[in-house]
LOLO-98455 format. One record per residue (C-alpha): residue number from 1; residue in one letter; x, y, z. Coordinates in pm, whole numbers. Example, Ala and Ser with C-alpha at 12.3 -4.5 7.8 and 13.67 -1.06 7.14 Angstrom:
BEGIN
<fivex i="1" aa="A" X="1230" Y="-450" Z="780"/>
<fivex i="2" aa="S" X="1367" Y="-106" Z="714"/>
END
This chain:
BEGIN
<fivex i="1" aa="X" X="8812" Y="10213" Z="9614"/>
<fivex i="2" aa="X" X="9137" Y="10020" Z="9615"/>
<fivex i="3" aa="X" X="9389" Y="10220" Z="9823"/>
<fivex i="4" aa="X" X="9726" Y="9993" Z="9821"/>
<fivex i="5" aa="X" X="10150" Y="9984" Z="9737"/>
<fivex i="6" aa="X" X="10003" Y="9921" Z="9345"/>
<fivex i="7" aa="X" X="9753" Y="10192" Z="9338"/>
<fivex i="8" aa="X" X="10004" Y="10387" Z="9450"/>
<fivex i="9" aa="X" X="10240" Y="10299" Z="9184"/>
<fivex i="10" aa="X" X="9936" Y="10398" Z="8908"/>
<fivex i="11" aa="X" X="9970" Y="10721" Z="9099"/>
<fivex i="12" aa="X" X="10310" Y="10797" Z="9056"/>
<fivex i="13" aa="X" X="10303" Y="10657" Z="8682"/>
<fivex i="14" aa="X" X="10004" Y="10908" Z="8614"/>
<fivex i="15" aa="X" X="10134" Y="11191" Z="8782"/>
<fivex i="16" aa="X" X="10467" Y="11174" Z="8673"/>
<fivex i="17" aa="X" X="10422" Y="11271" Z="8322"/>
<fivex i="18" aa="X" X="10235" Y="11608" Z="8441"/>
<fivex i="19" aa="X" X="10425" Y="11916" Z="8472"/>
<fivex i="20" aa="X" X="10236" Y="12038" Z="8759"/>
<fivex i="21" aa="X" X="10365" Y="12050" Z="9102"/>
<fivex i="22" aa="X" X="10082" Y="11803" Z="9262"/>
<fivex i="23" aa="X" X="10134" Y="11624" Z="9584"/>
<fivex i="24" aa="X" X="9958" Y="11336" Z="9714"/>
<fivex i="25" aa="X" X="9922" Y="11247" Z="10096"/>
<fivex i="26" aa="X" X="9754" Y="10974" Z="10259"/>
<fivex i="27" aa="X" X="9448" Y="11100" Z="10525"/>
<fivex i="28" aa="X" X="9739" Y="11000" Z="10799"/>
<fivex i="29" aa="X" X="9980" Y="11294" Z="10614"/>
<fivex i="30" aa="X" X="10216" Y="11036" Z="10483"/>
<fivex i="31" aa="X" X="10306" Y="11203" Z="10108"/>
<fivex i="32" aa="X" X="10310" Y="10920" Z="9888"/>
<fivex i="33" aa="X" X="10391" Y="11164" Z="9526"/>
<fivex i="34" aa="X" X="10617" Y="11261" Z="9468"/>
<fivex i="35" aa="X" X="10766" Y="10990" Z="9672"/>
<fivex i="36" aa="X" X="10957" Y="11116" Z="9994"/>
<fivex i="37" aa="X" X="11123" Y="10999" Z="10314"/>
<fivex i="38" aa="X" X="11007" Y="11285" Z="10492"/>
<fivex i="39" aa="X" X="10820" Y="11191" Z="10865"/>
<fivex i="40" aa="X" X="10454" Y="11195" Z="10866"/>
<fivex i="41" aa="X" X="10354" Y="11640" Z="10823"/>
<fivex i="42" aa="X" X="10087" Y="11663" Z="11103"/>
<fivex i="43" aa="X" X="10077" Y="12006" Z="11064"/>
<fivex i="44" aa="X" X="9982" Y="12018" Z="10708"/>
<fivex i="45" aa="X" X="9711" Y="11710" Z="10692"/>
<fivex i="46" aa="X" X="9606" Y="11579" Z="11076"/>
<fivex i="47" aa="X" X="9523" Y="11967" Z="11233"/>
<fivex i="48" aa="X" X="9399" Y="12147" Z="10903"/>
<fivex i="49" aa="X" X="9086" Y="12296" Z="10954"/>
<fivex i="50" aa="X" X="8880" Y="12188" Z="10629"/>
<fivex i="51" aa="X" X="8562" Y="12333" Z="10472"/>
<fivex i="52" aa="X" X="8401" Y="12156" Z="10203"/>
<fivex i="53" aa="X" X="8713" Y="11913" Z="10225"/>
<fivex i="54" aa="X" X="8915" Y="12198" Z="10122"/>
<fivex i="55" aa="X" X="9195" Y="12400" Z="10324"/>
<fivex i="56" aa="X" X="9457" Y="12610" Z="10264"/>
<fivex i="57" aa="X" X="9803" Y="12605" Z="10517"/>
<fivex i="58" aa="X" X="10114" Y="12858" Z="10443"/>
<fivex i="59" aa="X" X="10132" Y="12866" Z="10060"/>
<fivex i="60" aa="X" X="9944" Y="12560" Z="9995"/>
<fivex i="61" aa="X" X="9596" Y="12436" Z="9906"/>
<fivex i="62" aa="X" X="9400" Y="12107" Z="9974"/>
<fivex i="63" aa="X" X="9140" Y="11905" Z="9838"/>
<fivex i="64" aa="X" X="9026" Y="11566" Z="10086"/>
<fivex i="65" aa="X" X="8905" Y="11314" Z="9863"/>
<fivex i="66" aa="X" X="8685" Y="11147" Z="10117"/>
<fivex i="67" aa="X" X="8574" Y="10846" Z="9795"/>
<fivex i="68" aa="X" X="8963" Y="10734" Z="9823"/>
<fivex i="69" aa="X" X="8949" Y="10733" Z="10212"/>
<fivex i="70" aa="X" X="9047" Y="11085" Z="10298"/>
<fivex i="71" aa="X" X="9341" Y="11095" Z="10039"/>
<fivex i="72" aa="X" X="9440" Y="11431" Z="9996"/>
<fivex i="73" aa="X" X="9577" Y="11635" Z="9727"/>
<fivex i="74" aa="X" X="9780" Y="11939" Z="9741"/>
<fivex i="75" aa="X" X="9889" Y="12242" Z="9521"/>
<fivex i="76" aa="X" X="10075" Y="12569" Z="9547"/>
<fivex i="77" aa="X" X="9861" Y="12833" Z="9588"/>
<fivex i="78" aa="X" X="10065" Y="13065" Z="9346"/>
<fivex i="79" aa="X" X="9971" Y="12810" Z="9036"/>
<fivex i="80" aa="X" X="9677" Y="12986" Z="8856"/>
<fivex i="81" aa="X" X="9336" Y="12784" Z="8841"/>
<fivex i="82" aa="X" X="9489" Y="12587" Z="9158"/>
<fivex i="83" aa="X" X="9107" Y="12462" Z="9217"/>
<fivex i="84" aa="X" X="8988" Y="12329" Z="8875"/>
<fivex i="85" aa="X" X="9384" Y="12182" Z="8869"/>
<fivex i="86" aa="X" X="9309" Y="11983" Z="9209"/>
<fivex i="87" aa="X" X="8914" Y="11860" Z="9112"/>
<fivex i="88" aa="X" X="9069" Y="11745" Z="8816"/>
<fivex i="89" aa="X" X="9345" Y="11569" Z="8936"/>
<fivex i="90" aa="X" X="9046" Y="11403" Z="9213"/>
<fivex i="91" aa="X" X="8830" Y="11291" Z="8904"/>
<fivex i="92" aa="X" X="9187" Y="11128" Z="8753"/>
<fivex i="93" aa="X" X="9293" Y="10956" Z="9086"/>
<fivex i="94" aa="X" X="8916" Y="10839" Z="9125"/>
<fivex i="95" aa="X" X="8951" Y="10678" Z="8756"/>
<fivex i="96" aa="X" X="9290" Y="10478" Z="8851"/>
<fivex i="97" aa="X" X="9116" Y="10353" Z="9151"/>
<fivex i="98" aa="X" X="8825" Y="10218" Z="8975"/>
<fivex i="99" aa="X" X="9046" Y="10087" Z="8677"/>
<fivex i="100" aa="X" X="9268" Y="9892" Z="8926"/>
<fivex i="101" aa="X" X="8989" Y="9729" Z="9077"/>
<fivex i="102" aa="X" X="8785" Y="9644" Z="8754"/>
<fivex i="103" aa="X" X="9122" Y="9413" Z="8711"/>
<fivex i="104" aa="X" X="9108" Y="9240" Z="9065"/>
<fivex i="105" aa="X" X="9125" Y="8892" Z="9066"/>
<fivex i="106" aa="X" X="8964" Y="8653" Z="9408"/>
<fivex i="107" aa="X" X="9291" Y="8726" Z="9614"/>
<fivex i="108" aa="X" X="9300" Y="9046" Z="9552"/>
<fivex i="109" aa="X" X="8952" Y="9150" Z="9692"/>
<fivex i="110" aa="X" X="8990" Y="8917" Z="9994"/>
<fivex i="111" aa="X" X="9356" Y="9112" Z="10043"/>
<fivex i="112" aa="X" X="9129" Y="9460" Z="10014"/>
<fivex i="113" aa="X" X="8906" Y="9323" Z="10302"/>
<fivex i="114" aa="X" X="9122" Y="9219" Z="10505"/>
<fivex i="115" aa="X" X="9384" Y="9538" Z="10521"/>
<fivex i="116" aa="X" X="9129" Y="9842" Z="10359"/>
<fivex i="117" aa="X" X="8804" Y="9713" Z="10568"/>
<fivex i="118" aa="X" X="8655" Y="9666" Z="10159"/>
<fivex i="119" aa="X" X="8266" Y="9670" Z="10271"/>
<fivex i="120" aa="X" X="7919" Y="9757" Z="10164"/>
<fivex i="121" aa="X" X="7757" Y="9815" Z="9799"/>
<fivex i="122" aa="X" X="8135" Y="9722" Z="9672"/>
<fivex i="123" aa="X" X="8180" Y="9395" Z="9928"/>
<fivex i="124" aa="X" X="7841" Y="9302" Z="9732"/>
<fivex i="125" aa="X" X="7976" Y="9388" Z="9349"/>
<fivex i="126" aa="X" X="8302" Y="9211" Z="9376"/>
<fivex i="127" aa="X" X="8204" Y="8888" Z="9594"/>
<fivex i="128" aa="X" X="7917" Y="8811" Z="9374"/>
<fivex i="129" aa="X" X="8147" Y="8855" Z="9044"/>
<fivex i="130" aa="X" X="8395" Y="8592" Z="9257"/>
<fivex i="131" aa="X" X="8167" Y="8340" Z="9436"/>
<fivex i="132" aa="X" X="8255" Y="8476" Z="9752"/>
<fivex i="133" aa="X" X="8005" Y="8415" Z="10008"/>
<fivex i="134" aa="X" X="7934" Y="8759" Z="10213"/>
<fivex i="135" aa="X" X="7693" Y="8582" Z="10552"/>
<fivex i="136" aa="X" X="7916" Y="8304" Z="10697"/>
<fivex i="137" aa="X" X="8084" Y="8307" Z="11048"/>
<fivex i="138" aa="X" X="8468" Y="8297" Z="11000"/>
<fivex i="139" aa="X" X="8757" Y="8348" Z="11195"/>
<fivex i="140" aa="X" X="9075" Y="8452" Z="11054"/>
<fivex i="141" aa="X" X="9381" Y="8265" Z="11139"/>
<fivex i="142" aa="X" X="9725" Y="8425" Z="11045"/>
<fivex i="143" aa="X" X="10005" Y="8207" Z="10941"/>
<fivex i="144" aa="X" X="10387" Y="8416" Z="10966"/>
<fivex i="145" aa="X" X="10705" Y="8248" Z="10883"/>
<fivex i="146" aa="X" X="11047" Y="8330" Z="10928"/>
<fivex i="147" aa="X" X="11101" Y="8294" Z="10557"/>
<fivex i="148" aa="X" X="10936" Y="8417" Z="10230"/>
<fivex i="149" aa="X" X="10579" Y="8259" Z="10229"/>
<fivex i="150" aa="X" X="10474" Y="8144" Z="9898"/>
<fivex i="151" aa="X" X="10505" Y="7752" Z="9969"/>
<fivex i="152" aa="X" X="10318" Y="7809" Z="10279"/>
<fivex i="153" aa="X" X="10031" Y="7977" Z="10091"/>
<fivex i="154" aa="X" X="10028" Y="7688" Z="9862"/>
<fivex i="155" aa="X" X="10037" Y="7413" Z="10053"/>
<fivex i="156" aa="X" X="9781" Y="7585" Z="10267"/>
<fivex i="157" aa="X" X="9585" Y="7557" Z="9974"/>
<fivex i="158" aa="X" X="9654" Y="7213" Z="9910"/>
<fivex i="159" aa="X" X="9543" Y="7101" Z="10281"/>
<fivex i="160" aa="X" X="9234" Y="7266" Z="10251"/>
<fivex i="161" aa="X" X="9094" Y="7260" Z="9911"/>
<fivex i="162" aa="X" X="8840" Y="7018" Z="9943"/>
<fivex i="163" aa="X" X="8629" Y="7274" Z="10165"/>
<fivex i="164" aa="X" X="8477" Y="7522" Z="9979"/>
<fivex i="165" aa="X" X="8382" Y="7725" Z="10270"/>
<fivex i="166" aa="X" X="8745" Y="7846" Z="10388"/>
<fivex i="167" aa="X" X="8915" Y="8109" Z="10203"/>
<fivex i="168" aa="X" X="9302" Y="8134" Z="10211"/>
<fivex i="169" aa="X" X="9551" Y="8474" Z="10080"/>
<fivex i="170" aa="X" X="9883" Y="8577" Z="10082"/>
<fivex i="171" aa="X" X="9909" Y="8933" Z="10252"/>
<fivex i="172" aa="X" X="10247" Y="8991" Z="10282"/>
<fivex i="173" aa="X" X="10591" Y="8819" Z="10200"/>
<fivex i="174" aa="X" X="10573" Y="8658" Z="10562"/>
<fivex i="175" aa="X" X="10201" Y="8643" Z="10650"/>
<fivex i="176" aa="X" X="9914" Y="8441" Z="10512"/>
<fivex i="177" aa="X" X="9565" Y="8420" Z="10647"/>
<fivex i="178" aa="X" X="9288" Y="8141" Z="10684"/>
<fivex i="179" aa="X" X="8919" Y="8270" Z="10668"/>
<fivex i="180" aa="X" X="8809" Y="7944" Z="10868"/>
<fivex i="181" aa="X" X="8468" Y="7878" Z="10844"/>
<fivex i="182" aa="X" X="8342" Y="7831" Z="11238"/>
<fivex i="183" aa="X" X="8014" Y="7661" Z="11125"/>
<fivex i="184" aa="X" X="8017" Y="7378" Z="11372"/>
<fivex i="185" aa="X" X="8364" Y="7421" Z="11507"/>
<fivex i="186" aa="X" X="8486" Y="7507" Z="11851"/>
<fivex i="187" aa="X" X="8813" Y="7686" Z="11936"/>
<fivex i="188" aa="X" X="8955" Y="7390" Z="12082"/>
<fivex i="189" aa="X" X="8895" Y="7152" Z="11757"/>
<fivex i="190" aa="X" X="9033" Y="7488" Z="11577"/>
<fivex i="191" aa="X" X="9377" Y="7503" Z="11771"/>
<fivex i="192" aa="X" X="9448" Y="7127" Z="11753"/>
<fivex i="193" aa="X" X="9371" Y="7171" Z="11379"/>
<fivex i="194" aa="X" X="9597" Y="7453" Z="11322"/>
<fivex i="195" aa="X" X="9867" Y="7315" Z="11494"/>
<fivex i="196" aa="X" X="9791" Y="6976" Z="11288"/>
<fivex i="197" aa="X" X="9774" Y="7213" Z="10982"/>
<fivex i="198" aa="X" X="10175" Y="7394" Z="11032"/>
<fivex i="199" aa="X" X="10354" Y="7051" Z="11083"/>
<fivex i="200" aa="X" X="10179" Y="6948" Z="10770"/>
<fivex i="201" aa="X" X="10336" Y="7234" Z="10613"/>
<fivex i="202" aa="X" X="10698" Y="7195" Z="10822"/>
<fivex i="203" aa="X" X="10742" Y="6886" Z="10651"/>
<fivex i="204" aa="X" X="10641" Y="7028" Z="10334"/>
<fivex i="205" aa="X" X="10795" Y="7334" Z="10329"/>
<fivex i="206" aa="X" X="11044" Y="7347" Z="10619"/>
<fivex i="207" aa="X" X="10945" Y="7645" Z="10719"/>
<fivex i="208" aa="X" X="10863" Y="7736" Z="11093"/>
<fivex i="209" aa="X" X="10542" Y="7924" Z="11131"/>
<fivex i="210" aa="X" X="10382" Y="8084" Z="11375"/>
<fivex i="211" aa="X" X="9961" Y="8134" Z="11432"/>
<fivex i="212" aa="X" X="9756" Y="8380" Z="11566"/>
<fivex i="213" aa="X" X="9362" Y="8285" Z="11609"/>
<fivex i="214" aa="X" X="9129" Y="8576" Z="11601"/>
<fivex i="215" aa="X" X="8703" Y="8634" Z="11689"/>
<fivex i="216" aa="X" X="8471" Y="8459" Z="11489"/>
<fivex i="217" aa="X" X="8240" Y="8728" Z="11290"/>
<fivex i="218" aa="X" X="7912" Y="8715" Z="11106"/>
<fivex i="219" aa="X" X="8057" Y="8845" Z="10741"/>
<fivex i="220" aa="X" X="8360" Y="8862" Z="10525"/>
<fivex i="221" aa="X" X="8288" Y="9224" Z="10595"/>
<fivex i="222" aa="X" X="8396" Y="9206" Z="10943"/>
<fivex i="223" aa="X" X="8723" Y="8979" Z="10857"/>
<fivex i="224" aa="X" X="8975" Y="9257" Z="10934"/>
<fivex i="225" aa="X" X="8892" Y="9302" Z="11300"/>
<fivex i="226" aa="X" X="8943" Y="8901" Z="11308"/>
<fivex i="227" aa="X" X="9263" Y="8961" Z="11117"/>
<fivex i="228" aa="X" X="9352" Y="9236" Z="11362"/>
<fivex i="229" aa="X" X="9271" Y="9023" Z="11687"/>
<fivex i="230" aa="X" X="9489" Y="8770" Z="11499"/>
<fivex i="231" aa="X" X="9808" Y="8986" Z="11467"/>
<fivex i="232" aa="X" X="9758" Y="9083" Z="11839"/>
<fivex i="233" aa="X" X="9720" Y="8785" Z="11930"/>
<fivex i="234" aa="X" X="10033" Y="8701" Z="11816"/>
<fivex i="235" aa="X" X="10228" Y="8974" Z="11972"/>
<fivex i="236" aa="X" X="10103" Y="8952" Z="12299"/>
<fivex i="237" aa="X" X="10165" Y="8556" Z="12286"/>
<fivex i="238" aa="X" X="10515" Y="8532" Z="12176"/>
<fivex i="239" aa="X" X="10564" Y="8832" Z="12439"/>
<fivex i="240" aa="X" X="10421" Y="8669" Z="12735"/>
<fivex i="241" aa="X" X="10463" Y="8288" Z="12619"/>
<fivex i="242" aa="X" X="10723" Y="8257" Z="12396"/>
<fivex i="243" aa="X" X="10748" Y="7869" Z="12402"/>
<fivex i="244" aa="X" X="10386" Y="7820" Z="12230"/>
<fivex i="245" aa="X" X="10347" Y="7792" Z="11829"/>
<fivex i="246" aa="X" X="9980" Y="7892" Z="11801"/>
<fivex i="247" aa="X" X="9794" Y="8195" Z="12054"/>
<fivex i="248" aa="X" X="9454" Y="8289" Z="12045"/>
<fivex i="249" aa="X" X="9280" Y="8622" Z="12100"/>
<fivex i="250" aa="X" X="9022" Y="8494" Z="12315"/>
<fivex i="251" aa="X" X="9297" Y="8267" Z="12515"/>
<fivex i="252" aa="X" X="9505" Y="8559" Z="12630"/>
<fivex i="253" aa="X" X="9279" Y="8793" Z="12841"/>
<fivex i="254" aa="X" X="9513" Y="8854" Z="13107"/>
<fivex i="255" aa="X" X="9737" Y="8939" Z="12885"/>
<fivex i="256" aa="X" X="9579" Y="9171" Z="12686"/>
<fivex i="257" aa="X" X="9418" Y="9359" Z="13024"/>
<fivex i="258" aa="X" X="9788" Y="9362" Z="13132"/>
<fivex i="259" aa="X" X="9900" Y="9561" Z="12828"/>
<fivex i="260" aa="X" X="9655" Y="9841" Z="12907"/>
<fivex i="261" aa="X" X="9843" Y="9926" Z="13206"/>
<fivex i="262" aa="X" X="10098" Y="10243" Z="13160"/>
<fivex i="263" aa="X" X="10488" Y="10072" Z="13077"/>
<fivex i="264" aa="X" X="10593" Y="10306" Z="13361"/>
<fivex i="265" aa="X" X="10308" Y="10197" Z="13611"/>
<fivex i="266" aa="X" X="10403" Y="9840" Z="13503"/>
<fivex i="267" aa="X" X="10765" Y="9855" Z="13580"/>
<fivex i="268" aa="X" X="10729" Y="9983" Z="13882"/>
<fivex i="269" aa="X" X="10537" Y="9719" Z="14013"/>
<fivex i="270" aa="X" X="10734" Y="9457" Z="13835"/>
<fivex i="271" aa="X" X="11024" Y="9577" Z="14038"/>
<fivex i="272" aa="X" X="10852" Y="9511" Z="14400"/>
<fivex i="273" aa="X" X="10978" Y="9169" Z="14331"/>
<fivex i="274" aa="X" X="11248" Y="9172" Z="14057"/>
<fivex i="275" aa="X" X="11533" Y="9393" Z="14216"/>
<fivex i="276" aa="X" X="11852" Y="9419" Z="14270"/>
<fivex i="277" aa="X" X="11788" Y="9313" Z="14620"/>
<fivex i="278" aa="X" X="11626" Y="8997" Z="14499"/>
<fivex i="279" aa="X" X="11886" Y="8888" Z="14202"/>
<fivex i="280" aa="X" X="12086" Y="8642" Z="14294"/>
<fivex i="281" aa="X" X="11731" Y="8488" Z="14484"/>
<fivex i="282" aa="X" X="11571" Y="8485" Z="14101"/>
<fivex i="283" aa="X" X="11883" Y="8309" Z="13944"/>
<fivex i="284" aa="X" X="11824" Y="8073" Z="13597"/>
<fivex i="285" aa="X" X="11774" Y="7790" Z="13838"/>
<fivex i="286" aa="X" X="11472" Y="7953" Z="14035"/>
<fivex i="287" aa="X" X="11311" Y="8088" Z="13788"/>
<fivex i="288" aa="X" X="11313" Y="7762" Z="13616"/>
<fivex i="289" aa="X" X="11177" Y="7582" Z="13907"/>
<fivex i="290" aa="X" X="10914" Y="7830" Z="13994"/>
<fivex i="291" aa="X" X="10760" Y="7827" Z="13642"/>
<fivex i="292" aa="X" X="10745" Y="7394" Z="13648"/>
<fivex i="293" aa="X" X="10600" Y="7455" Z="13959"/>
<fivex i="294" aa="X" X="10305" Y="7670" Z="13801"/>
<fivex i="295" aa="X" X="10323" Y="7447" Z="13508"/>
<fivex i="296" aa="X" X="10216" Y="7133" Z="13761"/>
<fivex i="297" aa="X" X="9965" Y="7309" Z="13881"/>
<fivex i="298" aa="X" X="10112" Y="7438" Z="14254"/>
<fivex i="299" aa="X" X="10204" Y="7003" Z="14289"/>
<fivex i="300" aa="X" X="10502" Y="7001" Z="14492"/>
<fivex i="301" aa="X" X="10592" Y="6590" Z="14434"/>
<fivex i="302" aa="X" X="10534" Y="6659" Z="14042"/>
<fivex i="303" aa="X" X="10709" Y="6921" Z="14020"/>
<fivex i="304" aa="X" X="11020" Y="6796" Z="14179"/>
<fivex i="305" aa="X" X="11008" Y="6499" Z="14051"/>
<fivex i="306" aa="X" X="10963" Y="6662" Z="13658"/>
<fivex i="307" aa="X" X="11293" Y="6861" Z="13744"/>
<fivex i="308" aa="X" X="11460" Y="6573" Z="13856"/>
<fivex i="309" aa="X" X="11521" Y="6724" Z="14247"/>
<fivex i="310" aa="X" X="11389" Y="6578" Z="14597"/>
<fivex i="311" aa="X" X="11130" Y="6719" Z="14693"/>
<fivex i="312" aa="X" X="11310" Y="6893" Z="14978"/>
<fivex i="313" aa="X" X="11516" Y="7053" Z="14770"/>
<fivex i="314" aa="X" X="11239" Y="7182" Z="14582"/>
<fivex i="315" aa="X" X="11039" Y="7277" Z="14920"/>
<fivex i="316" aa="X" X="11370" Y="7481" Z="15040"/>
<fivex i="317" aa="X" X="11379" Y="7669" Z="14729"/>
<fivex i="318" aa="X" X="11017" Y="7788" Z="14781"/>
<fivex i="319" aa="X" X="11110" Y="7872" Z="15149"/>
<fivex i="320" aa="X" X="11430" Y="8073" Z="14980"/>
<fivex i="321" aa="X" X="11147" Y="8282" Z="14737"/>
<fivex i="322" aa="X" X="10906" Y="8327" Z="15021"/>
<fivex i="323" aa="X" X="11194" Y="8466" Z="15280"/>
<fivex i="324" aa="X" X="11275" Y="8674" Z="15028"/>
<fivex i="325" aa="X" X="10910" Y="8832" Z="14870"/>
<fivex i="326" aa="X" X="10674" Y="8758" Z="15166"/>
<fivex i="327" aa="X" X="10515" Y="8548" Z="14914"/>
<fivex i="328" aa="X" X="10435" Y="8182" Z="14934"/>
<fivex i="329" aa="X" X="10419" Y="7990" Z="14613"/>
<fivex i="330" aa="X" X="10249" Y="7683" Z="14739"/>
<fivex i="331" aa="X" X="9940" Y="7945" Z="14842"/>
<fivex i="332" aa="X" X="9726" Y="8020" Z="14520"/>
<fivex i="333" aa="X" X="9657" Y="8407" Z="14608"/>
<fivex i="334" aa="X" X="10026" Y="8473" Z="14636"/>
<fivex i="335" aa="X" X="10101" Y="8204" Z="14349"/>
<fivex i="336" aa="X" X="9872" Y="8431" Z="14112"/>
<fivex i="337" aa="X" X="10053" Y="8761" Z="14244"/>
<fivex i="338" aa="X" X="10368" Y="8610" Z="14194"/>
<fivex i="339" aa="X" X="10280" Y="8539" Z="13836"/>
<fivex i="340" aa="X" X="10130" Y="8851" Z="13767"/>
<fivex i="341" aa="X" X="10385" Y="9085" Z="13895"/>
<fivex i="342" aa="X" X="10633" Y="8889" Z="13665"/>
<fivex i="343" aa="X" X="10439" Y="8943" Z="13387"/>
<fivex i="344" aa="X" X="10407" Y="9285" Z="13441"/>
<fivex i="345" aa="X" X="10779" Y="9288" Z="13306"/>
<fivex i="346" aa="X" X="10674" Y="9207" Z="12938"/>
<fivex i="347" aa="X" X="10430" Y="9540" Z="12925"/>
<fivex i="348" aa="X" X="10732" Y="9780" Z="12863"/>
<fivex i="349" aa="X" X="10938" Y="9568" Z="12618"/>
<fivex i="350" aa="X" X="10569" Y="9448" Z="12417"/>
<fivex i="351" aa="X" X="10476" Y="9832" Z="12437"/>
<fivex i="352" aa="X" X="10851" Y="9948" Z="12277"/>
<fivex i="353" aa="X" X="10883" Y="9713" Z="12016"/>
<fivex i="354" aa="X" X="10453" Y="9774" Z="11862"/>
<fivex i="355" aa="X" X="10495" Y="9916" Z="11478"/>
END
């Protein structure tokens, strides 16, 4: 069943003209009719204790309608026939659902993959009625720009219509996604490509995009976990390398292990090195050097000479870091906890600005 911002407007447009005091709550506890700012009521959806998907809290009564993924319905328990009222307002809701997605078009049912986890018998129904192909490995690719997307979507389509195999949709006013078909492509060829793919669309569209590169799975059915790894893989990249244009899942394993650790375990370490004791040692200048010096691979004569400095100069400003940490740049173990404990100081910030 389709379970979106429109059926959600068929809700309130149904419900609206019935003088009955329904409300509507997602299986989260969000109430979504009447329509309310109110937080998220974990006491009234999350911790009821149901039986038969019913329940009843203070001076109200619930019906779980586990077809419309765990939507629940509620009504005051003083309203006479509150039960039949409720089973019939299920069998209208359950109606509108199927309604709204008799009237799906192609980008609509790749939309309900991608953010509802659309699967099974219906996957079958609706691909087959839209020559959607259920058995081929894809990888999603997520395209966000800073603007409104709808030239991006299209020229998307334009660069790749003459592959019937990849699937492209608009998700949001910022976001579109490429189902990429992985048939006989590596992750390499699929990186150069994207990146190949977003000036193409720069100098169509001006607009500045971003990419995130999820796992290749077996079935359109499994697309939203590649969407998913796609939209992490773009947090976690801008976090921890905020110079690259396109990040994939697969690429940033260090990453991704370093945002498991605790934000308050992470600081702490972080700070071993980055104190006050050690600011004016970690100025603009040093950290600049120290990260062409990882970026030239621990090469003390390319590295200088990339910055422009002899390579004294450069050699003395290692001998400043290591006088001050213990630890010696030019020596890969305490390179790579250098690195690491520096890193350690994106956890927090990533962790406090997630949705």
């Amino acid at each position: 069943m389709r379970i979106d911002e429109r059926f959600y407007e068929q809700i309130d447009r149904a419900l609206s003209g019935v003088n009955l005091p329904v409300t509507v709550y997602t299986a989260g506890g969000e109430q979504v009719y009447p329509a309310s700012n109110r937080e998220i009521r974990e006491e009234e959806i999350v911790s009821l204790s149901w039986e038969e998907d019913t329940a009843v809290f203070g001076s109200m009564r619930y019906l779980r309608l586990n077809n419309l993924k765990g939507l629940v319905v509620g009504l005051p328990l003083y309203l006479p026939g509150g039960g039949e009222v409720l089973q019939l307002t299920a069998a209208l809701l359950s109606s509108l659902a199927r309604s709204v997605d008799r009237n799906m078009d192609r980008d609509e049912v790749l939309r309900r993959v991608l953010l509802d986890g659309l699967d099974g018998t219906e996957l079958e129904t609706l691909a087959l009625e839209h020559g959607l192909e259920i058995e081929r490995q894809r990888c999603a690719v997520l395209f966000q720009s800073e603007s409104d997307v709808k030239d991006v979507a299209a020229t998307l389509r334009e660069v790749f219509s003459s592959s019937g195999n990849d699937l492209i949709v608009r998700i949001g006013r910022n976001s579109t996604v490429l189902l990429r078909a992985m048939d006989n492509t590596h992750y390499d060829e699929l990186n150069e490509l994207v990146l190949a793919v977003m000036e193409t669309v720069m100098e169509e569209t001006g607009a500045r995009l971003f990419a995130g590169i999820g796992e290749t799975q077996q079935s359109l059915g499994r697309m939203g976990q590649s969407l998913h790894e796609a939209r992490r893989a773009l947090e976690i990249g801008r976090a921890f390398r905020p110079g690259g244009k396109v990040y994939s899942y697969r690429a940033l394993l260090i990453e991704r292990f370093l945002c498991e650790i605790p934000p308050e375990i992470a600081r702490r370490y972080f700070e071993l090195l980055f104190n006050k004791k050690n600011a004016r040692v970690f100025n603009d200048e040093m950290i600049q050097t120290i990260d062409k010096f990882f970026e030239c691979h621990l090469n003390v004569s390319e590295a200088a000479r990339q910055l422009f400095i002899h390579r004294n100069t450069l050699v003395y400003r290692l001998d400043k870091v290591q006088k001050a940490t213990g630890l010696d740049l030019r020596a890969f173990d305490d390179a790579i906890t250098f690195k690491m404990l520096r890193m350690l100081g994106r956890v927090g910030e990533l962790q406090r600005n997630a949705p």
